[in-house]
C-alpha positions as CSV (number, residue, x, y, z in Angstrom):
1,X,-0.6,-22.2,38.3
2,X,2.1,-20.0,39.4
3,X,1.8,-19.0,43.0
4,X,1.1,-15.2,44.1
5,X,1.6,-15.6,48.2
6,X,4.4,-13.7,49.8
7,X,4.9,-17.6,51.0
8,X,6.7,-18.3,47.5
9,X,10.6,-18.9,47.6
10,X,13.0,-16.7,46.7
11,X,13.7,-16.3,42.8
12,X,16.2,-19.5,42.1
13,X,20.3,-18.5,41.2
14,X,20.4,-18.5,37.5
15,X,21.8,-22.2,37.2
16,X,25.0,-22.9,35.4
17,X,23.7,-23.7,31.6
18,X,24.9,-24.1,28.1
19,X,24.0,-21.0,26.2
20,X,24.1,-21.1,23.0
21,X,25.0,-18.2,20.8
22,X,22.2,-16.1,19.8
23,X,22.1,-13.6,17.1
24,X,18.7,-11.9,18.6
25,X,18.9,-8.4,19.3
26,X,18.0,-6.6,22.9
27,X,16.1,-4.1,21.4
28,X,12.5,-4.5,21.7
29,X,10.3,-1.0,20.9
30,X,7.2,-2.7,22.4
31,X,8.7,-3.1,25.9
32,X,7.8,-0.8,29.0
33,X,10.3,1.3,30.6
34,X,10.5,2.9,33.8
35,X,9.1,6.0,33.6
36,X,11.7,9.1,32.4
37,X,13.1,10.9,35.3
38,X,11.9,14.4,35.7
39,X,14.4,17.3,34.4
40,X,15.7,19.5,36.3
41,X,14.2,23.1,35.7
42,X,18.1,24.7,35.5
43,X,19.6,22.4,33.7
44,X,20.9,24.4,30.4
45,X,19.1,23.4,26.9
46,X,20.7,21.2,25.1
47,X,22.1,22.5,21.7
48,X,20.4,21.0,18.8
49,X,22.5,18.5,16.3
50,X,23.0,19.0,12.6
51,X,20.0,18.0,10.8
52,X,19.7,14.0,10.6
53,X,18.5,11.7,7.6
54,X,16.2,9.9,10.7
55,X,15.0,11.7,13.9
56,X,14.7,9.1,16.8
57,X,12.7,9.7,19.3
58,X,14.4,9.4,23.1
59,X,11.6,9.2,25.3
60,X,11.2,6.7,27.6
61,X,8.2,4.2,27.2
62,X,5.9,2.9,29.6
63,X,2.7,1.5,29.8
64,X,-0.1,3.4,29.7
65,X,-1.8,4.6,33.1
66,X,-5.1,3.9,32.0
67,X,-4.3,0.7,32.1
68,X,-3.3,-0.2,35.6
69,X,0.0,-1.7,35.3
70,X,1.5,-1.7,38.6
71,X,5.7,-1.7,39.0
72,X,7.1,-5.0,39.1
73,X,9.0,-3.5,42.2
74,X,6.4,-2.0,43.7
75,X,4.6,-5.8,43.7
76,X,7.7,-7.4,45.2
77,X,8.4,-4.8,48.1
78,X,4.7,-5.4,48.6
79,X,5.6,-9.5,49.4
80,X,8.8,-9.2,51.0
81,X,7.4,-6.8,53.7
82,X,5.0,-9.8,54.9
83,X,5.8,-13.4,56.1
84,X,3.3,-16.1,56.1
85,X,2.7,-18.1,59.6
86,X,4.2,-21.9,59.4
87,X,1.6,-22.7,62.0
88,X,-1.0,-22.2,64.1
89,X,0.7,-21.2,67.1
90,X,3.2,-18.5,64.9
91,X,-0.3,-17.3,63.5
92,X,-1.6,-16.6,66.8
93,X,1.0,-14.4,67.9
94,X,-0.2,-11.3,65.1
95,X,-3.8,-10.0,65.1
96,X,-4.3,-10.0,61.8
97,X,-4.1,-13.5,61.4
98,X,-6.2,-14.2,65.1
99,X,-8.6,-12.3,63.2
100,X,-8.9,-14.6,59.9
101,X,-8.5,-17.8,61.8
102,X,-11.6,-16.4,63.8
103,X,-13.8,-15.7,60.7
104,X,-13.4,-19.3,59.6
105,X,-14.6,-20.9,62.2
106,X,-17.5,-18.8,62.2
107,X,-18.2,-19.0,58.7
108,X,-18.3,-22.6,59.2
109,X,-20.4,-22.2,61.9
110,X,-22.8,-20.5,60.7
111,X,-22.6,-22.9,57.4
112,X,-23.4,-25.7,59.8
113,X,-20.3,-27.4,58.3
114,X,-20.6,-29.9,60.9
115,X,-22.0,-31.8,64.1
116,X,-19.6,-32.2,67.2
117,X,-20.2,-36.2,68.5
118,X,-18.4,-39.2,70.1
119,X,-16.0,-40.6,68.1
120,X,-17.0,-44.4,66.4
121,X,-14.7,-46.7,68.1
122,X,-14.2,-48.1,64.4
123,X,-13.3,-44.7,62.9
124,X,-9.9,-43.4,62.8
125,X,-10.9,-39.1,62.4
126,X,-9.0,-37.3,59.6
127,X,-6.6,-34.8,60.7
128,X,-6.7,-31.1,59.8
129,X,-4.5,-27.6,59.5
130,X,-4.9,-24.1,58.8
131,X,-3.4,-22.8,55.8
132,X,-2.7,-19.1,55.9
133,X,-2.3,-17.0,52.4
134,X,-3.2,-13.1,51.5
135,X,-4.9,-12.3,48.5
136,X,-3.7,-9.7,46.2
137,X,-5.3,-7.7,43.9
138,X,-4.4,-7.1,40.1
139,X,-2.2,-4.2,41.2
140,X,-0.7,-6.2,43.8
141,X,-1.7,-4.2,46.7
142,X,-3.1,-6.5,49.8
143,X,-7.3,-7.4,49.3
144,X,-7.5,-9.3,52.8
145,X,-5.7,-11.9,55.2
146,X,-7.2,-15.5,54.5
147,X,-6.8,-18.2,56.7
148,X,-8.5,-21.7,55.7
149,X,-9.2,-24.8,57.7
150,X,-8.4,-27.9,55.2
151,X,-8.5,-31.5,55.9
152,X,-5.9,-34.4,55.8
153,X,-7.5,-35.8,52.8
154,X,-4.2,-37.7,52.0
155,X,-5.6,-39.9,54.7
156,X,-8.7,-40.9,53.1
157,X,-10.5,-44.1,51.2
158,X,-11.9,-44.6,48.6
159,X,-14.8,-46.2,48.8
160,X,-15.2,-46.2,53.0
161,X,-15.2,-41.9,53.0
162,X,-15.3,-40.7,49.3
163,X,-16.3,-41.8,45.9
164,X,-16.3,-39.8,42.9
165,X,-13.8,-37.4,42.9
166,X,-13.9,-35.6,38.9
167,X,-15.5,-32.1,39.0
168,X,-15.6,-29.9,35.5
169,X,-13.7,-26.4,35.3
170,X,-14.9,-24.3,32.2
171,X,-12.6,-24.3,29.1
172,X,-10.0,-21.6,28.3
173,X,-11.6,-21.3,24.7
174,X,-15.0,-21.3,25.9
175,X,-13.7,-18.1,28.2
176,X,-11.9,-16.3,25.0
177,X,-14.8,-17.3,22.8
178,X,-17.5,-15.7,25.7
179,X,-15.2,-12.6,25.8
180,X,-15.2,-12.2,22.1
181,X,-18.5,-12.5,22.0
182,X,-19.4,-10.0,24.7
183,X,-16.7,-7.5,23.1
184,X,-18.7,-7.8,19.3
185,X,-22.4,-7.6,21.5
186,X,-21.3,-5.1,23.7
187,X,-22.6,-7.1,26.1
188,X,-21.7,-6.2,30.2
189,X,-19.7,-8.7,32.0
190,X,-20.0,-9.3,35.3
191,X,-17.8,-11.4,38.1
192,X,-18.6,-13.0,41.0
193,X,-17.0,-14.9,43.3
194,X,-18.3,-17.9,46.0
195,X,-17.3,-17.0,49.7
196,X,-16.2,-20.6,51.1
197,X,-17.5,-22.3,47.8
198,X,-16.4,-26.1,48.7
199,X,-18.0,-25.6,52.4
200,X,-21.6,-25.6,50.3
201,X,-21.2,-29.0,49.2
202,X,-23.6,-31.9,50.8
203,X,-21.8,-35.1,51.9
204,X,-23.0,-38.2,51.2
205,X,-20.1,-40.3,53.1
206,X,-19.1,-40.4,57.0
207,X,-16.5,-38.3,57.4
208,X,-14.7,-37.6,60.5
209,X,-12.6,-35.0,61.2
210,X,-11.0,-34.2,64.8
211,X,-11.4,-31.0,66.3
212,X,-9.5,-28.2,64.8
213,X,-6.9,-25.8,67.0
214,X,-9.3,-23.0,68.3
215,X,-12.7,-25.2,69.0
216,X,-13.3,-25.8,72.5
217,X,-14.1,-29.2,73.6
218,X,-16.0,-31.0,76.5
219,X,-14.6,-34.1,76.1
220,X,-11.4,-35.6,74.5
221,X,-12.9,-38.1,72.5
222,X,-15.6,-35.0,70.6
223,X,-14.8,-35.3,66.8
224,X,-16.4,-32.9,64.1
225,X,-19.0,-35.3,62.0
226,X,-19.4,-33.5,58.3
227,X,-22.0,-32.3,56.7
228,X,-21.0,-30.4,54.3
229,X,-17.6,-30.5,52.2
230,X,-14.4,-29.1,53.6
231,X,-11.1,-27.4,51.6
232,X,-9.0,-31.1,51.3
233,X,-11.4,-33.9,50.7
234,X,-10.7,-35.6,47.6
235,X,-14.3,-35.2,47.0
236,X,-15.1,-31.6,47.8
237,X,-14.6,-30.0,44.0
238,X,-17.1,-32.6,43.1
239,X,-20.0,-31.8,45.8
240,X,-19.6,-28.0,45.1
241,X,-20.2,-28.3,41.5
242,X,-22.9,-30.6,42.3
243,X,-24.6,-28.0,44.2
244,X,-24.1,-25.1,42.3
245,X,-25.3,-27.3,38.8
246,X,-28.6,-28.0,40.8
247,X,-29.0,-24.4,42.3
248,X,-28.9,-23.2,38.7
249,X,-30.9,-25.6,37.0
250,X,-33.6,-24.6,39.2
251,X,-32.7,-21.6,38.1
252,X,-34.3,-22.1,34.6
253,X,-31.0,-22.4,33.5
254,X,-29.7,-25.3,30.4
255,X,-26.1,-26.5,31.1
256,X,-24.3,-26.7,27.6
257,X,-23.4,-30.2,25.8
258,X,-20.6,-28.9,24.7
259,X,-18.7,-27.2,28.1
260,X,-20.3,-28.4,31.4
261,X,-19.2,-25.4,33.1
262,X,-21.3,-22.9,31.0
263,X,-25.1,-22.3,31.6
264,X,-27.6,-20.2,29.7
265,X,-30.8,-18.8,30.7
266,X,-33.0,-17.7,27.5
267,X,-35.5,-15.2,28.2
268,X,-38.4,-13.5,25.9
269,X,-35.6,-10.6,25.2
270,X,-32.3,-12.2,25.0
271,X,-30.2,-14.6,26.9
272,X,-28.3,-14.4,30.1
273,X,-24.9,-16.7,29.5
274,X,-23.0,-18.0,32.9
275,X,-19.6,-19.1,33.3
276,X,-18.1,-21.4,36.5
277,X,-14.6,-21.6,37.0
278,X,-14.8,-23.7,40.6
279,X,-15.9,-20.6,42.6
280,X,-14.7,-17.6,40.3
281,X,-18.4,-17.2,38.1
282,X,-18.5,-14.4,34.8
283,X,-22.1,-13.2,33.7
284,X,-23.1,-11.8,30.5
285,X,-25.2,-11.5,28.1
286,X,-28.1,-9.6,26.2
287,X,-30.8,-9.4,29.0
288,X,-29.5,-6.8,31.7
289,X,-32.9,-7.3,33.9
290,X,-31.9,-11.4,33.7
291,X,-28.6,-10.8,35.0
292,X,-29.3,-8.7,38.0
293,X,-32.1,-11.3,38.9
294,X,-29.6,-14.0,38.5
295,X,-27.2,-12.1,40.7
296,X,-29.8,-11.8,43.7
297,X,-30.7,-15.3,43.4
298,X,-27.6,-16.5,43.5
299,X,-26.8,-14.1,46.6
300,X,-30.0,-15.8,48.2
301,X,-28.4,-19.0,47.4
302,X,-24.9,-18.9,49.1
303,X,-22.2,-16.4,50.3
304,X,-21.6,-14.3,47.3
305,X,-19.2,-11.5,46.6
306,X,-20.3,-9.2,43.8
307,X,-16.8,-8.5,41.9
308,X,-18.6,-5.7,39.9
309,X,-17.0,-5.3,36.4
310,X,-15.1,-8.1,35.0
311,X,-11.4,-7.0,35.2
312,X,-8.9,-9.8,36.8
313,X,-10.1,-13.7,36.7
314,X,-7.6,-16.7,37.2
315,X,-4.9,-14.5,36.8
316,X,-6.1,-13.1,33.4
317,X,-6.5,-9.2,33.3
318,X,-9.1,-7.4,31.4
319,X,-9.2,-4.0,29.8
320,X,-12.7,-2.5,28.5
321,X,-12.2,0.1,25.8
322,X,-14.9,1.5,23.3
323,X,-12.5,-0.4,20.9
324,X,-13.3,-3.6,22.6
325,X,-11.4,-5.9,25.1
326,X,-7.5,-6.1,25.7
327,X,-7.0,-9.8,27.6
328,X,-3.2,-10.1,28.9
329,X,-1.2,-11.7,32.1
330,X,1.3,-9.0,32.4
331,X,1.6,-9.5,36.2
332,X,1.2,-13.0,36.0
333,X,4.2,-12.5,33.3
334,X,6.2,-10.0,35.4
335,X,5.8,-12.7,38.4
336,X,7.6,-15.8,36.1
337,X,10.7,-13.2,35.1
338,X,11.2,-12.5,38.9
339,X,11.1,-16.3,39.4
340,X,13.5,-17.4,36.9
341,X,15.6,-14.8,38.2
342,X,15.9,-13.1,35.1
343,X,14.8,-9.9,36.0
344,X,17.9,-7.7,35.1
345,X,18.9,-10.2,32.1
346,X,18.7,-9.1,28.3
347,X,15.5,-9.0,25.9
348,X,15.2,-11.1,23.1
349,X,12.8,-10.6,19.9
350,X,11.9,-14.1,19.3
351,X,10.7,-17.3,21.9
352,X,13.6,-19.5,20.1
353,X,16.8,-20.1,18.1
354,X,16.1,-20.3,14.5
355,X,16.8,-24.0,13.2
356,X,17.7,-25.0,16.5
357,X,16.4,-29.2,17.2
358,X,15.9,-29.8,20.6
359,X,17.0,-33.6,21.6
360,X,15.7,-35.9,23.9
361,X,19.5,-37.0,25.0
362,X,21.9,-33.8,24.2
363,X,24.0,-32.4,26.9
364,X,24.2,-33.5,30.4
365,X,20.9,-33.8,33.2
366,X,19.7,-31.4,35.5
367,X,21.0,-32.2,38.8
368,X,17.3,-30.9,39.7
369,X,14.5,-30.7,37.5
370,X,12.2,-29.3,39.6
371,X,12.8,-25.9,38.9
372,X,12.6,-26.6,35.2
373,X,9.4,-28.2,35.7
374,X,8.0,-25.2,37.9
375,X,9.0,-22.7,35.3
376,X,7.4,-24.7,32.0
377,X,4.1,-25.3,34.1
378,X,4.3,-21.8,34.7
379,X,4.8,-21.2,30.8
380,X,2.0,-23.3,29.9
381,X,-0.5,-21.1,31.8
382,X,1.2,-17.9,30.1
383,X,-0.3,-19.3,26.6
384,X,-3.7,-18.7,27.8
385,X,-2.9,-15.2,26.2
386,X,0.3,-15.7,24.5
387,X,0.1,-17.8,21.4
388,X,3.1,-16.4,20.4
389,X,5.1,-18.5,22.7
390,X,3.2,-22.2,22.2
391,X,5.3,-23.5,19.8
392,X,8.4,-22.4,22.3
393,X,6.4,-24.1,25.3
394,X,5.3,-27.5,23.2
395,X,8.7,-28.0,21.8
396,X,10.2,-28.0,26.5
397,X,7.5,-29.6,27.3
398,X,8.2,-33.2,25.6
399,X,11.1,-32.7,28.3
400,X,9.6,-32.5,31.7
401,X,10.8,-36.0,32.4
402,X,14.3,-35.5,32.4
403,X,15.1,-32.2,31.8
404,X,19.0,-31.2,30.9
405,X,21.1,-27.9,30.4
406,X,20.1,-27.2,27.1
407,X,16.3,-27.7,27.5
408,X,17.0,-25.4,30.7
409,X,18.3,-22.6,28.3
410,X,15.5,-22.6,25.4
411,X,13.5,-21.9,28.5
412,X,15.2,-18.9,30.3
413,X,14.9,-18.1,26.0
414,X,11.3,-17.8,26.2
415,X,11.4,-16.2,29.8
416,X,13.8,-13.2,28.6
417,X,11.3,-13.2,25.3
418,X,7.9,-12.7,27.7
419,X,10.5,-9.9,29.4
420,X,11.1,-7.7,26.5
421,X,7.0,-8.0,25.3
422,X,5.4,-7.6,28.9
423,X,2.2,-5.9,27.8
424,X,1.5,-8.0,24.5
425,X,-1.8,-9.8,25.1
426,X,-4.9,-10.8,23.3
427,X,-7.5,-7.9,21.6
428,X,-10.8,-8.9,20.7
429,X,-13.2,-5.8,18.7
430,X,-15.9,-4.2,19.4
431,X,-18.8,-4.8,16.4
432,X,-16.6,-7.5,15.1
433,X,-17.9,-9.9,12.8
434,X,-18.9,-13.3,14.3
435,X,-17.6,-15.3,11.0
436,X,-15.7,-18.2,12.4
437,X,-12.4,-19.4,10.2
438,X,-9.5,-21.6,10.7
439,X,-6.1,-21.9,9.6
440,X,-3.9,-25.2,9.6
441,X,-0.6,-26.2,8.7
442,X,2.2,-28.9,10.0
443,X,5.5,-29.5,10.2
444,X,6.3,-32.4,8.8
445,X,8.8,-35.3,10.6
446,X,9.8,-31.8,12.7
447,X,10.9,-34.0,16.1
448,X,14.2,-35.3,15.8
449,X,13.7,-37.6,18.1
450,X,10.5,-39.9,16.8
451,X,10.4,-38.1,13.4
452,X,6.5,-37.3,14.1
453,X,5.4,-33.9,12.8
454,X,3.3,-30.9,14.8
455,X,0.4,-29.9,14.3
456,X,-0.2,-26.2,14.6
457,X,-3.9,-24.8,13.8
458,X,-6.1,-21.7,15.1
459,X,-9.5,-20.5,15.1
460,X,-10.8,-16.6,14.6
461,X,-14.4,-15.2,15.1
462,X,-14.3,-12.1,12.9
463,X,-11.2,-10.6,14.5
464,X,-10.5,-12.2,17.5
465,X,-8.6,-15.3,17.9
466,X,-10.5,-17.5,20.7
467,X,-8.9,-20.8,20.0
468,X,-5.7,-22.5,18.5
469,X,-3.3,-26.0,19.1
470,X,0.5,-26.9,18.7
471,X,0.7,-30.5,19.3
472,X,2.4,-33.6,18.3
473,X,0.6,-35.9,16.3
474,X,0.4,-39.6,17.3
475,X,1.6,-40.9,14.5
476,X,4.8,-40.8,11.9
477,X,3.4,-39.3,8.1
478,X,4.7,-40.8,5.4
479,X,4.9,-37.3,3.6
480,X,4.1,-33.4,4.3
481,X,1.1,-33.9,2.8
482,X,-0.1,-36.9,5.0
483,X,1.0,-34.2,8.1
484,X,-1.1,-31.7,6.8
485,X,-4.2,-33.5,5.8
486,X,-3.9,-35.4,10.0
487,X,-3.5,-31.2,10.8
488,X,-6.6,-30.2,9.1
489,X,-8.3,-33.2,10.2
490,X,-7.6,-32.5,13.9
491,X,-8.8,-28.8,13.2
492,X,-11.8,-29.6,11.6
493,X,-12.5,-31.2,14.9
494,X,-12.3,-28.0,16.7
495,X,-14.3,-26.1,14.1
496,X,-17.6,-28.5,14.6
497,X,-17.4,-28.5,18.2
498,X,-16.9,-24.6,18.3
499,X,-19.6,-24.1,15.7
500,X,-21.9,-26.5,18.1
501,X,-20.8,-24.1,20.9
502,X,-21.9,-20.4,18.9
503,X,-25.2,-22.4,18.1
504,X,-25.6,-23.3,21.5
505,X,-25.0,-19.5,22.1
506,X,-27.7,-18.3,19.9
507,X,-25.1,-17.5,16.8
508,X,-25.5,-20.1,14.6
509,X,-22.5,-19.9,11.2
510,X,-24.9,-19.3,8.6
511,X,-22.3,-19.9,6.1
512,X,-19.1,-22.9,6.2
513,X,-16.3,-22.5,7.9
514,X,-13.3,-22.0,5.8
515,X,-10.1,-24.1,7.0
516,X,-7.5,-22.4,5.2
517,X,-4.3,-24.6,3.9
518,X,-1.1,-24.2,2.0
519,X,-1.1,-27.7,0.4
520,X,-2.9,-28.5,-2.5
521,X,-2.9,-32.6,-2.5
522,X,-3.9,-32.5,1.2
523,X,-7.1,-30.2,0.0
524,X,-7.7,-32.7,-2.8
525,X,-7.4,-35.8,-0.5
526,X,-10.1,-34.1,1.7
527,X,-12.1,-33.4,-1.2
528,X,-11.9,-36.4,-3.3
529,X,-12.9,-39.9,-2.4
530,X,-10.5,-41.4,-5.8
531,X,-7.7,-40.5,-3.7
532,X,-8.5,-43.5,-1.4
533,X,-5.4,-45.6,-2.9
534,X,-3.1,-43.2,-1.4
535,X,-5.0,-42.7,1.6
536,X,-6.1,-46.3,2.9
537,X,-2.9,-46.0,5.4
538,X,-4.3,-42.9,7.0
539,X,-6.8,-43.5,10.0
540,X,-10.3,-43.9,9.3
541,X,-10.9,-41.2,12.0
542,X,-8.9,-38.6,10.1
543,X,-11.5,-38.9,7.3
544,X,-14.1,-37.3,9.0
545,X,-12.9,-34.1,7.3
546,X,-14.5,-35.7,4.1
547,X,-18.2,-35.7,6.0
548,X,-17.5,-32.3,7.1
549,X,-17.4,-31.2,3.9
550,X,-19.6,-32.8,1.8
551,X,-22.3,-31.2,4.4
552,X,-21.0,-28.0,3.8
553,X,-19.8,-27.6,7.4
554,X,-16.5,-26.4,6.0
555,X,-14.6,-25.1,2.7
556,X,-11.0,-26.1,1.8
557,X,-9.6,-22.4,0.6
558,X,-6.0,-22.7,-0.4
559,X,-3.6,-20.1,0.9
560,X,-0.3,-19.4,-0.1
561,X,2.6,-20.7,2.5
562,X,3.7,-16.8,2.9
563,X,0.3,-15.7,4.1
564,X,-0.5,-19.4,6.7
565,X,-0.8,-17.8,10.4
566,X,-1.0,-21.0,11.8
567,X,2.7,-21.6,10.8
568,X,3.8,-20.0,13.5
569,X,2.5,-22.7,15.6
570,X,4.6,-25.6,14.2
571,X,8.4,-24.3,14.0
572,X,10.3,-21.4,15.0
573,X,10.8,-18.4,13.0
574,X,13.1,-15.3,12.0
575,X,12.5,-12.0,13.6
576,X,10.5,-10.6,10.5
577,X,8.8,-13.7,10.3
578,X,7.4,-14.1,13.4
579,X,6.7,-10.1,13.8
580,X,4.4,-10.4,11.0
581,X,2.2,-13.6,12.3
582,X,2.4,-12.0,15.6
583,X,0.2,-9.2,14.3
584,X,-1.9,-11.7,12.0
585,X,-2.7,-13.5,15.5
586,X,-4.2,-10.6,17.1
587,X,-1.2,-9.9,19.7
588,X,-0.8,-6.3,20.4
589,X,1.0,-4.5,23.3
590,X,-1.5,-2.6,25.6
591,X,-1.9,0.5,23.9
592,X,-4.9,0.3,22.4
593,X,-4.9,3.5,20.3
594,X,-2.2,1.7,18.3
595,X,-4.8,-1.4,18.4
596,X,-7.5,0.7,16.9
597,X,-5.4,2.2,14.1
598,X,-4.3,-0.8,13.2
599,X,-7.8,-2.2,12.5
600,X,-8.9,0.6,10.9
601,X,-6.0,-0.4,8.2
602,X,-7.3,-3.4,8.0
603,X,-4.4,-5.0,9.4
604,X,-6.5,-8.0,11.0
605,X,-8.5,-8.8,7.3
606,X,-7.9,-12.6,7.1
């Protein structure tokens, strides 16, 4: 995840790179501005021109107010007026940070975190540090100092002081499909957030740690026995998730078979519907008495902080509107532009070079990769809202291992693409329709290097797009239609587990899901068990499209190549091109006025 502490380095010197020639334009209408400069009351009125064929307007834009943008400037004078301590002694020297050091110690003291004894002759104690960080808010103003005691768990092992180390974290499609959901049902959404959350979790091991900087001590052999989890045991994630499971089971709540970090609660008038990102937890749902009793509970439970109003959650920002929900990362965007030091460099209207192949072994290796490998991580995370970009970030990714000029120039591509569309983000409806549909397509033999094609596909319920894929498939087709029929295959996939998930939710499909796809033999393959002669090659898994619809799970509706959306997840595209799926997607910039005019056009009818 890319970092937000005033601790990060300094943006990195644009690196020498081979830039190839691009024929995109800088202009990009969507992009903020800074705001226009106020006139000066004396300055003399400009004469007007002789009548044009085309008046353009020359006002400055900027993102709406209402929607909390903050100035990527004002954000970085923020961080560079405040250093983080290296240590504990550097900490000790400014009372801000005396004062956050001091409220973790007592917060594990008054957690009973541990029991102060004489160290086992046999036991060699863990060692531990405080690591110092300030948490921002979505505007990037300072929310508080935060100082954390966290072991040496590099130290441990496994099997003498931890076990099992695997804890769940809730899906980014189960988030977008919750959100949609709560945006069609009007539902309320809720956030709150665990104080300490790993410090809850009971240990079953012997763990010993030695006594933090700060603790007084009456003899030098004392050592901290656990009994509860601390930040940096390899097992802490796990015990906390443990907990929290168990507290809400007894809750009355059902954890879901088909994300383990989503619970529901069904009551006699609706259903309360909860969400557990490691300590960050969204509520909603149709019972509004339900939630507030499951907020006091959980307060009774452990150290809570009531967040109010869903707005900002692992770095995703959220706009309510009577229109329905706007989900974007523009600081989170604004953030990777400053890091790639590209901040001042020129917009460009699409995330790639049309027709451009990206080789394994063309040009010459990065002396260092590492700042390529920080900047497509950071990418990655940016597609949580931006599917306009996946195809972009899946075709660097296949070269994280040894990264080289060129690979380092399709990425500052994307990076200057994310800066001329800062505001573009995800819009799911209000009173939307919950009919779920799928598109899939592939590009066949598209990687130069193995000659395997990509699979692109993506999900809608009624208006809102809440899941899609670009990913290269494991195995070389012997024709476009063999890549297409292994696409809808692998999307059909998607559909019955997110159709299991709506039902779980109390929205069964009543009707099948169409897959739309451009290619007719592919259809009839999946339709028609006398194709087997020219199917026996293909996987016996990828048949399972076959069951799905013979049981009426799914319908095969062909649609013509012009009018696939999922295209735009398997190969790059020219500027009117990939305008047009960017709208079929549900990308919009963040004002929503435009967003509402464009749906009462009928601009999202699939």
């Amino acid at each position: 995840m890319f970092p937000n502490s005033p601790a990060d380095p300094v943006p990195p010197k644009p690196l020498l790179v081979y830039q190839r020639r691009s024929t995109a334009t800088s202009h990009q209408p969507s992009a903020p501005q800074e705001p226009p400069q106020a006139s000066s009351p004396t300055a003399a009125p400009v004469p007007a021109p002789a009548p044009p064929s085309l008046r353009l307007s020359t006002r400055v834009r900027r993102p709406p107010e209402r929607f909390g943008f903050s100035s990527p400037s004002s954000f970085t004078a923020t961080l560079s007026s405040i250093s983080l301590p290296s240590s504990y002694k550097q900490a000790m020297e400014h009372e801000c940070w005396r004062k956050a050091i001091e409220t973790e110690l007592l917060a594990l003291e008054e957690n009973q975190t541990w029991d102060v004894v004489q160290c086992p002759s046999t036991v060699k104690p863990l060692g531990s540090k405080f690591v110092f960080s300030i948490k921002l808010r979505s505007d990037g103003s300072i929310d508080r100092y935060k100082a954390r005691l966290v072991a040496l768990g590099n130290k441990q092992e496994y099997g003498l002081d931890y076990d099992e180390t695997f804890a769940p974290v809730a899906k980014m499609t189960t988030v977008r499909t919750i959100l949609a959901l709560a945006a069609s049902q009007s539902w309320p959404l809720r956030q709150m957030d665990v104080k300490n959350a790993f410090l809850h979790g009971d240990l079953k091991e012997d763990v010993y740690l030695k006594l933090p900087f700060g603790m007084p001590t009456s003899s030098p052999n004392d050592v901290c026995k656990l009994k509860r989890s601390l930040y940096g045991l390899k097992q802490a994630p796990r015990v906390w998730f443990e907990k929290f499971r168990s507290t809400l089971l007894s809750f009355s709540f059902t954890q879901s078979q088909y994300d383990s970090s989503l619970f529901l609660q069904r009551t006699p008038t609706g259903i309360v519907v909860l969400l557990v990102y490691v300590d960050d937890i969204v509520i909603t749902g149709s019972d509004l008495e339900a939630i507030s009793a499951v907020q006091t509970l959980l307060n009774s439970a452990f150290h809570m902080k009531d967040l109010g109003q869903l707005t900002y959650f692992l770095g995703l920002e959220v706009h309510h509107q009577p229109q329905g929900l706007f989900l974007h990362q523009h600081k989170y965007g604004q953030d990777l532009v400053q890091l790639a030091g590209l901040t001042n460099a020129t917009s460009v209207e699409t995330p790639m070079e049309l027709n451009v192949k990206y080789r394994r072994d063309e040009g010459e290796l990065l002396e260092d990769p590492t700042s390529y490998r920080k900047l497509v991580g950071s990418l990655i995370y940016l597609t949580i809202t931006r599917p306009d970009i996946s195809y972009a970030v899946h075709t660097v990714s296949k070269f994280m291992q040894a990264p080289r000029h060129l690979h380092l120039s399709a990425v500052r591509r994307i990076i200057r693409y994310i800066l001329g569309t800062p505001t573009r983000g995800l819009f799911f409806p209000s009173d939307s329709s919950l009919q779920l549909q799928a598109y899939s397509d592939a590009d066949w033999a598209g990687c130069p290097d193995t000659r395997k094609s990509t699979t692109g596909w993506c999900m809608f319920l009624g208006g809102a797009l809440i899941s899609w894929k670009c990913k290269k498939q494991d195995n070389v087709s012997k024709s476009s239609t063999e890549a297409k029929y292994r696409a809808m295959s692998a999307a059909c996939s998607e559909i019955i587990w997110l159709r299991g998930l709506l039902t779980e939710l109390s929205f069964s499909p009543v009707h099948p899901t169409p897959l739309h796809a451009d290619n007719t033999s592919a259809i009839q393959i999946a339709a028609n068990p006398v194709y087997h002669e020219r199917t026996k090659h293909i996987e016996v898994d990828c048949h399972s499209i076959r069951e799905a619809y013979y049981h009426h799970v799914i319908t095969l509706p062909h649609i013509s190549t012009t009018l696939q959306i999922a295209d735009i997840f398997t190969k790059s595209m020219p500027r009117q091109r990939h305008h047009f799926l960017v709208r079929k997607i549900s990308i919009y910039t963040a004002d929503l006025q435009l967003i509402y005019t464009h749906l009462m056009a009928a601009d999202l009818q699939l």
